[in-house]
Backbone as CSV, one residue per row, in Angstrom:
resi,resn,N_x,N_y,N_z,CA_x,CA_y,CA_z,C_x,C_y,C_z
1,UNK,2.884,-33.948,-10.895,2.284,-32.937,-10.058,1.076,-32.357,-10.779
2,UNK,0.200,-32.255,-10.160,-1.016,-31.557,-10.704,-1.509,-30.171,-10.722
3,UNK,-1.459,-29.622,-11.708,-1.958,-27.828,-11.583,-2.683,-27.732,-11.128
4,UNK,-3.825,-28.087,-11.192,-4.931,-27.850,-10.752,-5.743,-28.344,-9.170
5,UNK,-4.165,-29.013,-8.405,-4.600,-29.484,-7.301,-3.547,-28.059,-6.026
6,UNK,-3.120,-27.442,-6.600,-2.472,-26.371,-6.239,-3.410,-25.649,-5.340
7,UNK,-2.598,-25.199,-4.365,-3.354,-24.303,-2.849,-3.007,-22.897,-4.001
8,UNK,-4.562,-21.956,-3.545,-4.794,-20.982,-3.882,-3.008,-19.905,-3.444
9,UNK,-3.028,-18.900,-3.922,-1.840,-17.831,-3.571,-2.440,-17.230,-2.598
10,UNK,-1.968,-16.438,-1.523,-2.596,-15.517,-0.721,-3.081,-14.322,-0.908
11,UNK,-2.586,-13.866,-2.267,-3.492,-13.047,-2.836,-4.574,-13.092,-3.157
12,UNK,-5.262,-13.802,-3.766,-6.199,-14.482,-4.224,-7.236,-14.718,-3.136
13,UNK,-6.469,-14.917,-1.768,-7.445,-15.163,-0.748,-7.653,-13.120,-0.131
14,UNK,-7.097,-12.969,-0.596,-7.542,-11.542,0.054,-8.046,-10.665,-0.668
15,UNK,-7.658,-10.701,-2.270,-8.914,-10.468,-2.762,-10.521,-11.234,-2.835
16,UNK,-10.727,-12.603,-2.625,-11.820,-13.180,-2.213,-12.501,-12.285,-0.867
17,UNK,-11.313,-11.921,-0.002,-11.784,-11.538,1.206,-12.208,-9.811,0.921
18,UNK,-11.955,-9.152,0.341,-12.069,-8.025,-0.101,-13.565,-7.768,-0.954
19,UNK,-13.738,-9.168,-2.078,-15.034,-9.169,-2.327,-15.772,-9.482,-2.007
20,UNK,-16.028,-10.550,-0.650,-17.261,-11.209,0.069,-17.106,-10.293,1.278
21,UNK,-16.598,-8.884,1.909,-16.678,-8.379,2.633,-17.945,-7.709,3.351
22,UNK,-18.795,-7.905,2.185,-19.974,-7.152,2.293,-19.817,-5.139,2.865
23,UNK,-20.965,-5.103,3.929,-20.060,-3.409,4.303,-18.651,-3.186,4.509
24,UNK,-17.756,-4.378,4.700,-16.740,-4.069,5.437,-15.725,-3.843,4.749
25,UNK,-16.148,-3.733,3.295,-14.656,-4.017,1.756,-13.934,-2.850,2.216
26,UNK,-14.929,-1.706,2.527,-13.715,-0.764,2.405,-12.501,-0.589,3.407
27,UNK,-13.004,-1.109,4.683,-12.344,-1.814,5.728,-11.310,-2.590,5.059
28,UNK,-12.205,-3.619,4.531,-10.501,-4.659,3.785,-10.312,-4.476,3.041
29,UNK,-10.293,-3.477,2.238,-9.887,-2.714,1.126,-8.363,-1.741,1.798
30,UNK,-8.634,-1.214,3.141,-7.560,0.079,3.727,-6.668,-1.040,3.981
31,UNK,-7.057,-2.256,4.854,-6.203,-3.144,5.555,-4.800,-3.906,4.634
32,UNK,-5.958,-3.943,3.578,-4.710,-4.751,2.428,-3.803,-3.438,1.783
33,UNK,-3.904,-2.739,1.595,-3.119,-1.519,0.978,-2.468,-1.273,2.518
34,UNK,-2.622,-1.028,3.211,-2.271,-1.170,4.500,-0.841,-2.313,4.893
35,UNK,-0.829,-3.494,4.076,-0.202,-4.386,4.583,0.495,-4.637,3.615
36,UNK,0.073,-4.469,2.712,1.013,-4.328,1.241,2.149,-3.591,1.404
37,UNK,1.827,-2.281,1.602,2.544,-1.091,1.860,3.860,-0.913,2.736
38,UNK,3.425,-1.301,3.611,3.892,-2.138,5.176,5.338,-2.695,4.631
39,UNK,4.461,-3.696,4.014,5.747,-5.273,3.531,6.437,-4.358,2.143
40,UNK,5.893,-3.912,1.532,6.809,-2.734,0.846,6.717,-3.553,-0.543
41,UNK,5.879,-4.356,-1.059,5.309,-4.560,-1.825,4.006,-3.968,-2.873
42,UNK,4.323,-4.421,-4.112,3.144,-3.381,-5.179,1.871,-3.489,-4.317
43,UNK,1.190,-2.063,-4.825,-0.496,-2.167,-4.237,-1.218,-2.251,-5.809
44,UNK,-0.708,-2.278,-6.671,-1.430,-1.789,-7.749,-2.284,-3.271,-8.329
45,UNK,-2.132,-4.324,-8.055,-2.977,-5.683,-8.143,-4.475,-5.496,-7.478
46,UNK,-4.356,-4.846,-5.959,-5.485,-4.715,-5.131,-6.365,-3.609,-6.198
47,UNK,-5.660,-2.427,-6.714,-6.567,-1.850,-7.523,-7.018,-2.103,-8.218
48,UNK,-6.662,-2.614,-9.907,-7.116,-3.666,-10.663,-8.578,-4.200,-10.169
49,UNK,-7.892,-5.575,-8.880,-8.918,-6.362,-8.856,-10.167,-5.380,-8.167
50,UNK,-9.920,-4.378,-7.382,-11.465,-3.687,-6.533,-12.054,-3.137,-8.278
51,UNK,-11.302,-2.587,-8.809,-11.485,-1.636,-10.055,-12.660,-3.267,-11.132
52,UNK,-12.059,-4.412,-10.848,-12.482,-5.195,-11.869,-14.063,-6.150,-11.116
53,UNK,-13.932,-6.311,-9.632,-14.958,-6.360,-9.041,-16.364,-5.471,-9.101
54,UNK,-15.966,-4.163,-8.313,-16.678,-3.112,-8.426,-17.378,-2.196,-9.678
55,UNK,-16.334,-2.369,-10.408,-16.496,-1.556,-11.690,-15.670,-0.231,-11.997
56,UNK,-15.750,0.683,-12.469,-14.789,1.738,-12.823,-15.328,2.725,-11.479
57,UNK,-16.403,2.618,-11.319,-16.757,4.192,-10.707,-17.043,3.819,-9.468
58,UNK,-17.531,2.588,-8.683,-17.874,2.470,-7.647,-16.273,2.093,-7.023
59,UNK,-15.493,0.980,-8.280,-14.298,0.552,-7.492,-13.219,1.859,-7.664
60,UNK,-13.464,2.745,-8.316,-12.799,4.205,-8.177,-12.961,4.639,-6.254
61,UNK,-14.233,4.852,-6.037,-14.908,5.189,-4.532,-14.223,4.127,-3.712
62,UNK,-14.042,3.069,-3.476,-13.714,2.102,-2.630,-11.639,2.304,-3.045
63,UNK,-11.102,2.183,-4.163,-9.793,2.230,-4.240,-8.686,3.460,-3.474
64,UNK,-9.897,4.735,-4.019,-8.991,6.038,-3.557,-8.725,6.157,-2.074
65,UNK,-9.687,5.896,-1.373,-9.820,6.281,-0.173,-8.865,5.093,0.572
66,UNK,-9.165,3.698,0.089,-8.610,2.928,0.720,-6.798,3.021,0.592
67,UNK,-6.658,3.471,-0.484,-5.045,3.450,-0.830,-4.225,4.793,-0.225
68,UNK,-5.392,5.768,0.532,-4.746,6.696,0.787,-4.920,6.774,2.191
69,UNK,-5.723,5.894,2.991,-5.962,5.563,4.013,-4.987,4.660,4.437
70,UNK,-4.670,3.544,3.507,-3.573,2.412,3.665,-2.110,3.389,3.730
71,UNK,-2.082,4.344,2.766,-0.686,4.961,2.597,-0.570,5.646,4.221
72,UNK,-1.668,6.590,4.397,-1.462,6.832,5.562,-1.347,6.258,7.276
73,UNK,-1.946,5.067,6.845,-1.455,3.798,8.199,-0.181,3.684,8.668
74,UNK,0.633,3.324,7.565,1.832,3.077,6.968,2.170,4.430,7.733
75,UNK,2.208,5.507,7.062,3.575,6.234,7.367,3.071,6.685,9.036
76,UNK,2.251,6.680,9.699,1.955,7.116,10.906,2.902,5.382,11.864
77,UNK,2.932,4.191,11.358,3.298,3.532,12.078,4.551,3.563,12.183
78,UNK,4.998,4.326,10.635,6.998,4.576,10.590,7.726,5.961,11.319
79,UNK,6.200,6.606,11.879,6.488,7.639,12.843,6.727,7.616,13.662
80,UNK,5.747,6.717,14.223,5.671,6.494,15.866,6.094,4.989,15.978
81,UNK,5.280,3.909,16.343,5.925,2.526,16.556,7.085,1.760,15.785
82,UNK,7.110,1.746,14.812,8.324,1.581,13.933,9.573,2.248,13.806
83,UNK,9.690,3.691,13.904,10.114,4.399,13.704,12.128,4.073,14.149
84,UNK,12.007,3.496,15.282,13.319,3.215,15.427,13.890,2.153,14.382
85,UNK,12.915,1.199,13.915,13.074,-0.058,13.022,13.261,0.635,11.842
86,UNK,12.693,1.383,11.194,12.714,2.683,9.858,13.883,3.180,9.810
87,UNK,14.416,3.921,10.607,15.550,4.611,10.851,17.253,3.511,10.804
88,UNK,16.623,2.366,11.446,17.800,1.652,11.280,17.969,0.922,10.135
89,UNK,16.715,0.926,9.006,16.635,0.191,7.723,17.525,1.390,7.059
90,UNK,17.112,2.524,7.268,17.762,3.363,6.167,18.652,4.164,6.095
91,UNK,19.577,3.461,7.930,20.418,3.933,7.607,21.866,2.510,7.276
92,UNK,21.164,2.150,7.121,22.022,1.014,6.058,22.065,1.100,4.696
93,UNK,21.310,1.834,3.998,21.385,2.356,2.559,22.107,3.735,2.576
94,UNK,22.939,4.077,2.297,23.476,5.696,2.477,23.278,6.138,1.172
95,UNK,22.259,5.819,0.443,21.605,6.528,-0.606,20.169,7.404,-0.086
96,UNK,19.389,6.415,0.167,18.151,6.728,1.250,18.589,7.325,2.361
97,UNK,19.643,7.097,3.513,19.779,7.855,4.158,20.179,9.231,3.547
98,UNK,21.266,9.695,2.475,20.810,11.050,1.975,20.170,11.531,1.433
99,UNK,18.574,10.778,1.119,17.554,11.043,1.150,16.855,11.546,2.296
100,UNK,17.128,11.069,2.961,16.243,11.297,4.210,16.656,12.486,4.727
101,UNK,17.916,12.832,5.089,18.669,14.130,4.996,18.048,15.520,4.005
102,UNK,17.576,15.126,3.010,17.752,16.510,1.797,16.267,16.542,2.037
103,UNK,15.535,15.805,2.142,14.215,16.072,2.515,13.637,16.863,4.115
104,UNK,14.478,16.259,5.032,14.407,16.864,6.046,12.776,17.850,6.221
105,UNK,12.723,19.247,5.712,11.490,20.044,6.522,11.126,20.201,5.026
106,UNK,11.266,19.560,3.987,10.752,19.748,2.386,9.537,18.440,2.638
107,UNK,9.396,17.214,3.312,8.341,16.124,3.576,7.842,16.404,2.842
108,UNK,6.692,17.179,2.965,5.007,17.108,2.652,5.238,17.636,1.105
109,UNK,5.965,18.258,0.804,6.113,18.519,-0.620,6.986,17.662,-1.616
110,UNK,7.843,16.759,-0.658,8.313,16.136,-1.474,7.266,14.483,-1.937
111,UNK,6.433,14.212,-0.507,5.851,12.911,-0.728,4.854,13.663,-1.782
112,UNK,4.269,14.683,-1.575,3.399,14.939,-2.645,3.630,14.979,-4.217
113,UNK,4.882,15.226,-4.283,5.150,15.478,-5.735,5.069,13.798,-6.271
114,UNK,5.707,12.994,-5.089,6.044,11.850,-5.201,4.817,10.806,-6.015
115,UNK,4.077,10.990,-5.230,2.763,11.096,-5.290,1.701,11.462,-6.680
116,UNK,2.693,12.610,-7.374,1.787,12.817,-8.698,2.920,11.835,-9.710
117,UNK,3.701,11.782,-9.442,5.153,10.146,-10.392,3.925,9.087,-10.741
118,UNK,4.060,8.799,-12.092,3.510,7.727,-12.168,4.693,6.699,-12.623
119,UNK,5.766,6.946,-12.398,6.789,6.138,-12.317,7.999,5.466,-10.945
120,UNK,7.093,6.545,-9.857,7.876,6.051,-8.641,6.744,5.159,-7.706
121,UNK,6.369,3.977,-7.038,5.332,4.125,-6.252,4.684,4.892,-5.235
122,UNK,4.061,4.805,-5.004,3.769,5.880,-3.523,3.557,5.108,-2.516
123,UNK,3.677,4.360,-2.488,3.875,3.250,-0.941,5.273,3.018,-0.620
């Protein structure tokens, strides 16, 4: 078998697609944090690579917005369209479901704290 005759990963194609985007990176910049998030998989590769494309300060401008734009896709689709599919994922964990319980009207303070963890993800 040959290494080097190997089909690219799909990562790889979406970061390609992220850097030949021209205006639209930041577009496919939200979409992939967006879909990452979604599938409940790391986002922290997409940062890296915008961070290693762009540079520190421009791929800073293109990462923040997109990862918090992507985060927020995400939880608006587990609100509304998903939301019955969400609810029935977690309540098959009765750990997360008494999560979901103790958080109840604490939300916004709890995703936020969540949020400053650099040991929990935030997606």
């Amino acid at each position: 078998m040959d290494v080097h005759s190997s089909a690219p990963l799909p990562m790889t194609d979406l970061f390609d697609f992220i850097q030949h985007a021209g205006v639209a990176n930041l577009a496919a910049a939200v979409a992939a944090y967006a879909l990452l998030s979604l599938a409940m998989l790391p986002v922290w590769p997409i940062t890296i690579v915008i961070g290693s494309i762009y540079g520190i300060w421009r791929g800073l401008l293109i990462a923040v917005p997109a990862s918090v734009g992507g985060a927020t896709a995400v939880f608006v689709l587990g609100r509304s369209v998903l939301r019955d599919w969400a609810l029935r994922r977690i309540a098959r964990w009765h750990r997360l479901e008494a999560i979901r319980r103790a958080v109840g009207g604490q939300g916004g303070w709890i995703a936020f704290l969540l949020r400053l963890s650099p040991i929990v993800p935030f997606n």
